[in-house]
C-alpha positions in Angstrom: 41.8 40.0 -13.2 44.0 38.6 -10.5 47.3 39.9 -10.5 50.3 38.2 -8.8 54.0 37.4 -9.2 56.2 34.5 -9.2 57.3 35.2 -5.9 54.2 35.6 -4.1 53.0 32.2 -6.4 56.4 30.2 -4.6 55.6 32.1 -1.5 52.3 30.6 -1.3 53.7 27.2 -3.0 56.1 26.8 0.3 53.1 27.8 2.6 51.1 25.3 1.2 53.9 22.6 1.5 54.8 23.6 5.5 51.1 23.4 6.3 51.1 19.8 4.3 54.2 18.6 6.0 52.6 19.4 9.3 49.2 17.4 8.7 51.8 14.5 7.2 50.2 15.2 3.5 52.3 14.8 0.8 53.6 17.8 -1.4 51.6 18.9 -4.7 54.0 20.3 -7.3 54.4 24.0 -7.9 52.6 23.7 -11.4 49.8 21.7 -9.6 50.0 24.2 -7.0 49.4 26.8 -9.6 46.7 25.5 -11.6 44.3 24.9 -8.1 45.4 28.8 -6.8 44.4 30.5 -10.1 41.6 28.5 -10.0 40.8 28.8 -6.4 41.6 32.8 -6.4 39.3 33.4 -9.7 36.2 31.7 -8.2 36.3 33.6 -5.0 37.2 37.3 -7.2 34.0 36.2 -8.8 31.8 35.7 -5.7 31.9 32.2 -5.2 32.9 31.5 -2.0 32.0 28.0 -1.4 34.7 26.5 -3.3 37.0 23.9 -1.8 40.5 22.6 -3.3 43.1 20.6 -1.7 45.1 23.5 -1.0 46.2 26.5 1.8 46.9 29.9 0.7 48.3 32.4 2.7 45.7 34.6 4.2 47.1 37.8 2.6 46.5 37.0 -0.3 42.9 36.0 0.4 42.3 39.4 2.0 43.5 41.6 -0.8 40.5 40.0 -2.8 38.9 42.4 -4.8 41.4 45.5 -4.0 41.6 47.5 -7.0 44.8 48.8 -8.3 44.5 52.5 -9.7 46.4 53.1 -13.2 48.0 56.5 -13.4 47.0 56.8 -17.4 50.1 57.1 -19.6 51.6 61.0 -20.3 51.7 61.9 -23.6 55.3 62.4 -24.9 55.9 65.1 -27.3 
């Protein structure tokens, strides 16, 4: 599972867009945008790493791949 919120997904968006506007390369939309990084992200949490989309994602998020995220178990309520 890869877990992420809206504002990391537009903070990746907008890197992807400055990197494009720097190579001259038009703008995806967000949705696009979103499709190719859930896409992208699953592949590589699944051990393919010789995938290749159209698209630049932040390398934070790329090094928190396969982090785990420890659940404190609910408490019981009486």
């Amino acid at each position: 599972m890869i877990l992420y919120s809206e504002n990391q997904l537009d903070d990746a968006w907008h890197y992807d867009c400055k990197i494009r506007s720097s190579l001259g390369a038009a703008w995806i939309s967000r949705g696009q945008y979103e499709r190719l990084f859930v896409n992208y992200m699953q592949c590589l949490a699944e051990g393919d790493e010789f995938i290749k989309l159209d698209i630049h994602i932040p390398d934070i998020f790329l090094n928190t791949i396969g982090d785990r995220i420890e659940l404190e178990p609910d408490e019981e309520v009486h």
